[in-house]
C-alpha positions, 0 to 999 in steps of 0.5 A, spaced: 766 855 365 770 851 361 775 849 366 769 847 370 767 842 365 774 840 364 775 839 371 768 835 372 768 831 366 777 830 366 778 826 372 780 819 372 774 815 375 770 819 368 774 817 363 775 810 366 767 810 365 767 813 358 772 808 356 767 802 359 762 805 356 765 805 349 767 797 350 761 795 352 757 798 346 763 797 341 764 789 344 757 788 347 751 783 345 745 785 348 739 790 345 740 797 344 736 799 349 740 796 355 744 801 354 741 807 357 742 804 363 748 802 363 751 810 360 747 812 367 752 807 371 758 809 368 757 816 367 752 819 369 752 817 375 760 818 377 760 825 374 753 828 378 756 824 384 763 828 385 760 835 383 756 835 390 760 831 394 767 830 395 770 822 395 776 819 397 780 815 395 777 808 397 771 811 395 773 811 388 777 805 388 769 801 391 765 806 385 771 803 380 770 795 381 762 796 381 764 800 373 768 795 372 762 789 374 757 793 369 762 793 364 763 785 364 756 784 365 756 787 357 761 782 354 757 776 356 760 773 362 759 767 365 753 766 368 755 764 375 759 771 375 754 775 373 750 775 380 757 776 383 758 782 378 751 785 380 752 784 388 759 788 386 754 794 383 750 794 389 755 796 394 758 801 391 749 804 390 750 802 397 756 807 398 753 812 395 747 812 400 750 812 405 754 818 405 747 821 402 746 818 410 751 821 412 750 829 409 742 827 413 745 826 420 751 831 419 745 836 417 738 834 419 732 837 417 733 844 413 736 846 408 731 843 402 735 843 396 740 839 400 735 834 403 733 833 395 741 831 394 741 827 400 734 823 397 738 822 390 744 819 394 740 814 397 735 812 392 741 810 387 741 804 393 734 802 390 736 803 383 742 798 384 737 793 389 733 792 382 738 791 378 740 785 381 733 782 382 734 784 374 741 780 374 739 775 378 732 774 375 730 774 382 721 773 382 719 780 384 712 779 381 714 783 375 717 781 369 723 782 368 723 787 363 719 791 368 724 790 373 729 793 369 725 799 367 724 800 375 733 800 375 732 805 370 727 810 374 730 810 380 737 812 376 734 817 372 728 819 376 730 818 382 737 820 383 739 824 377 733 829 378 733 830 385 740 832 385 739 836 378 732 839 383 737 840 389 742 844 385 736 848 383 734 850 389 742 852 392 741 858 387 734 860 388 728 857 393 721 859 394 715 856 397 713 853 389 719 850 389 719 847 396 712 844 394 715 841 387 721 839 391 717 835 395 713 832 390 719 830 387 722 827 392 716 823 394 714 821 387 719 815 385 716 811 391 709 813 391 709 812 383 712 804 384 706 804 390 701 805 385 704 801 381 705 794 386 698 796 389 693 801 386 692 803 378 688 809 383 694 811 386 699 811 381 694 815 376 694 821 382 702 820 383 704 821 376 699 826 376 702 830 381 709 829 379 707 831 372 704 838 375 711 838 379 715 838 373 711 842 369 713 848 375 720 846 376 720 848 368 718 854 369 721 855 376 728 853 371 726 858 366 726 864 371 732 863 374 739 866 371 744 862 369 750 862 364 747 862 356 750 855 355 747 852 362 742 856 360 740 852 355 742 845 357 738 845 364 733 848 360 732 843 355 734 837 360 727 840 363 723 841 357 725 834 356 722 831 362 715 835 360 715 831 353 717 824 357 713 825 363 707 825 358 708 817 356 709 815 364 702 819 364 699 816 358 701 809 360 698 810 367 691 812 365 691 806 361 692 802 366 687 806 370 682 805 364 684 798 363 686 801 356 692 800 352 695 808 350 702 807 350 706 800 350 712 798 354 716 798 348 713 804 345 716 807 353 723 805 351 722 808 344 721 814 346 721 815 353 728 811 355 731 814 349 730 822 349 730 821 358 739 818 356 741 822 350 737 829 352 736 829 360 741 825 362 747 828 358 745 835 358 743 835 366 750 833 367 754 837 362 750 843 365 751 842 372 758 840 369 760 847 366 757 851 373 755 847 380 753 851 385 755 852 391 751 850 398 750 855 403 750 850 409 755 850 414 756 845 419 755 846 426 759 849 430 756 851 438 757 846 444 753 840 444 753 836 452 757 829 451 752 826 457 748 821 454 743 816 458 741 818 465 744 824 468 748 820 475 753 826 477 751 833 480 754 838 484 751 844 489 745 847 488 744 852 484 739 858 485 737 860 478 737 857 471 741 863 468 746 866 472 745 874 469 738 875 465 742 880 462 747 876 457 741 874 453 737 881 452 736 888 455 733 887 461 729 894 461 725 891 456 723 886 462 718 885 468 724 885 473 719 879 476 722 875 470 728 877 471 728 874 479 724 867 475 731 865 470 736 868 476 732 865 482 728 859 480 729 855 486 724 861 490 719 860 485 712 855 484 710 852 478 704 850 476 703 847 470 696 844 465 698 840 459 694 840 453 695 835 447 693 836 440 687 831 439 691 828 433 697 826 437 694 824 443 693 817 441 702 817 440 702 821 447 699 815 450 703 810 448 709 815 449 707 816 456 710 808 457 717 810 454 718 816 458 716 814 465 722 809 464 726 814 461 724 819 466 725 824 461 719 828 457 714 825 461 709 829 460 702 827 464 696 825 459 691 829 464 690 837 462 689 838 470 692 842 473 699 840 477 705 842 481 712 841 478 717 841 484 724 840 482 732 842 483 738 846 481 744 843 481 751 844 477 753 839 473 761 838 472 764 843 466 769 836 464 763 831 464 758 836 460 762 839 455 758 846 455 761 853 459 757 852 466 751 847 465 746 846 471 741 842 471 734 843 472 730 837 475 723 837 475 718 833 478 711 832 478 709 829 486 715 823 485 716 822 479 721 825 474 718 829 468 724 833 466 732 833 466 734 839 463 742 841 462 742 849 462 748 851 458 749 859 454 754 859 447 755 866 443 756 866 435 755 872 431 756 876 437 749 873 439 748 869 446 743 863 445 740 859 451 743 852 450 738 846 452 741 838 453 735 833 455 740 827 455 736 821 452 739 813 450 744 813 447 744 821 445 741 827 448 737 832 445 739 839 444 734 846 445 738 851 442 732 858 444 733 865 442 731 870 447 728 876 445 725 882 450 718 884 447 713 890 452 716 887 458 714 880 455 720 874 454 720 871 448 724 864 447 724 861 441 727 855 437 725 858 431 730 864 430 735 866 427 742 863 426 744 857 432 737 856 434 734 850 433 732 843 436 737 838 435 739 831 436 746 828 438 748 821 437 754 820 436 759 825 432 753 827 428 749 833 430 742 833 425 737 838 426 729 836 427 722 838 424 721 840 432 720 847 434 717 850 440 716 857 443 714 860 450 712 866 452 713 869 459 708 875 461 707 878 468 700 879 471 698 882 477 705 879 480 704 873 477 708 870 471 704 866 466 706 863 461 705 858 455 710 853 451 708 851 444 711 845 441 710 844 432 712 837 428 713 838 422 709 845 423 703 842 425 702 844 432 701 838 438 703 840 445 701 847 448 702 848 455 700 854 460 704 855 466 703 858 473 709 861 476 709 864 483 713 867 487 714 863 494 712 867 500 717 864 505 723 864 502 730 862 508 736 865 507 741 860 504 746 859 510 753 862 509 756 856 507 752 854 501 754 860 499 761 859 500 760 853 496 757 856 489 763 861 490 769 855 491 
């Protein structure tokens, strides 16, 4: 643990800032308490920030000057250099919150402990935005002091916390602490709402991150951990139950129109125990022993097609061409089976059935998709018929081992592009699922289980699978799940897709699915074409 702490704590861009801050305590004019935000700046900051991510070289070099600038903004320089000083701080805060930005797009939405780290990055960038209205003496509505004040919240409470609550959760995650997490995350912003628009607001937002707090402390005391970061990420939390009580005190004073605790009485003892105590020992703690995260980055084949799908091969029978890469087909109707193998001899018919919540937003996307001609789905819940093709897409053009799409239609009007593709990882076979999209496609990545003769596909499985949105060289993973159950009755399948955001459910969909009577047999070189 020592040479952990050595290693975090020996490193160039660290001892620049510690020889900073001694120059500017030492050499610098200004009140004592300007220092809490100026060892968060150049300490605080640059220690936690390489312990959950790395940084090149250029990196460092930018982290450097802004040091340097918040260094020189203590010696009293010129007035007309200060602002370009702070400008300098702030690209490096805007550095910063772009890789958070980037570890979002490269991951998406899961993994909570690592969406608190990335909230931490891109909350510095506020805390840097307010202090150049500090520096600049911009006209905010508040005083300057209070523009201050608000840097410093977004440094300590913001950035420092929600990476000290992520780096809790890669060694132990539960239900109470996703909830805490949340609150936390939420909590810097909701508390500046209240406390720009609603004294309301800011008394139930204090409250809640107060409780949050309160729980991660316990949550921090259960967990096990080395004696000596033991007692510092303990003590750091204790810390913050004792000055989250200021913050409560002066909001219900604000709430009641009654003065409990002052501005300075919060510098006092709020601003001095959050630097000394929960600052240093946050980092000393994590410093001695980081832990370290279980993502690990997207491996699966993604379609390099964006926008509207222009080239397309022959037909192509079925969305599958062998039910049984993906599961044991002795678990399944062998009607369902025929559907995914000969999908083209099959009638679909199909009821949409919105949530009422969502359909105010499925209104007014209907006007999108009818010009994307992709997702559009009808408003109405009556029943229609889906029509459509198979055709074969170009391996080279797609990406993906043997794509073909399936176009569905509903009379003329296109309702679906879909680009169905397999990949295997860990020895299980996924059905991967590109919906080609502007700029970027989204990917449906559904495991199949076989259950009493019933096909379940689902994207709320394990390992790959999973919706997905490309752009770019990024692949991040949406809130957005769907499930569908494929059943036989009476020589009829019947069908129902679900689809959730953010768990909440919106969208369920029944299918009719028939087999065609009259079903001509492809000539022969149709199917000399499929063989060459």
């Amino acid at each position: 643990m020592l040479v952990n702490l050595k290693n975090a704590l020996v490193n160039p861009l660290i001892v620049l800032g510690i020889v900073l801050f001694s120059i500017s305590f030492g050499l610098g004019q200004h009140a004592g308490y300007t220092y809490y935000l100026t060892s968060a700046q150049l300490i605080f900051i640059p220690t936690l920030l390489q312990l959950v991510m790395p940084l090149s070289k250029l990196d460092k070099s930018i982290l450097a000057l802004g040091m340097l600038a918040v260094t020189a903004l203590q010696l009293d320089v010129a007035a007309s250099f200060e602002m370009v000083c702070a400008i300098i701080y702030l690209i490096g805060t805007l550095l910063i919150a772009w890789k958070g930005v980037e570890r979002f797009l490269n991951r998406g939405f899961t993994n909570t402990p690592e969406i608190m780290i990335d909230v931490g990055l891109i909350y510095i960038a506020i805390g840097g935005m307010w202090f150049l209205a500090f520096i600049g003496e911009f006209e905010t509505g508040f005083s300057p002091l209070t523009n201050w004040l608000t840097a410093i919240h977004f440094h300590y409470s913001a950035f420092m916390l929600c990476i000290s609550v992520g780096l809790l959760g890669r060694i132990r995650m539960t239900k109470l602490y996703k909830l805490c997490a949340l609150i936390i995350a939420t909590g810097p912003m909701t508390v500046a709402i209240g406390i720009t628009f609603s004294y309301t607001i800011e008394i139930l937002s204090v409250s809640l991150y107060v409780v949050a707090i309160y729980a991660l402390t316990f949550y921090v005391f259960r967990l096990k951990l080395q004696p000596a970061q033991s007692f510092l990420i303990r003590l750091s939390f204790l810390t913050l139950c004792l000055t989250i009580l200021g913050s409560l005190l002066y909001a219900f004073g604000n709430f009641t129109g009654t003065t409990i605790v002052t501005i300075p009485d919060m510098l006092a003892f709020h601003g001095l125990l959050n630097c000394l105590v929960f600052g240093s020992f946050t980092v000393l703690g994590w410093a001695l022993h980081g832990p370290a995260t279980d993502q690990r980055p997207y491996s699966f084949p993604v379609s390099k097609i964006r926008g509207k799908l222009k080239e397309t091969g022959v037909q192509h029978p079925g969305l599958v061409d062998d039910l049984r890469d993906y599961v044991d087909v002795q678990n399944l109707s062998p009607l369902i089976k025929r559907f995914y193998e000969r999908t083209e001899n099959f009638q679909l018919l199909a009821s949409i059935n919105w949530a009422t919540w969502f359909k105010p937003l499925a209104f007014v996307y209907q006007f999108i998709s009818r010009r994307m001609g992709q997702l559009n789905l009808p408003y109405s819940s009556s029943q229609i018929e889906m029509t459509g093709d198979i055709l074969l897409v170009d391996e080279q053009l797609d990406g993906r081992d043997m794509p073909r799409v399936w176009q569905r239609r509903i009379g003329a009007e296109t309702v679906f592009v879909a680009i169905y593709s397999k990949h295997e990882t860990d020895g299980l076979t996924f059905m991967n699922i590109a919906l080609p999209l502007p700029f970027s496609s989204m990917h449906g990545i559904l495991e199949l289980t076989a259950k009493n003769e019933h096909l379940h596909l689902t994207s709320r499985g394990i390992g790959d699978s999973g919706t997905y949105l490309a752009i770019g060289r990024y692949v991040f993973k949406l809130p957005l799940h769907e499930y569908f159950i494929i059943e036989e009755h009476n020589g009829t399948l019947n069908a129902t897709h679900d689809m959730t955001l953010f768990g909440i459910h919106f969208l369920h969909i029944d299918y009719v699915i028939t087999e065609k009577t009259n079903n001509p047999r492809k000539p022969v070189l149709y199917w000399l074409k499929m063989v060459y």
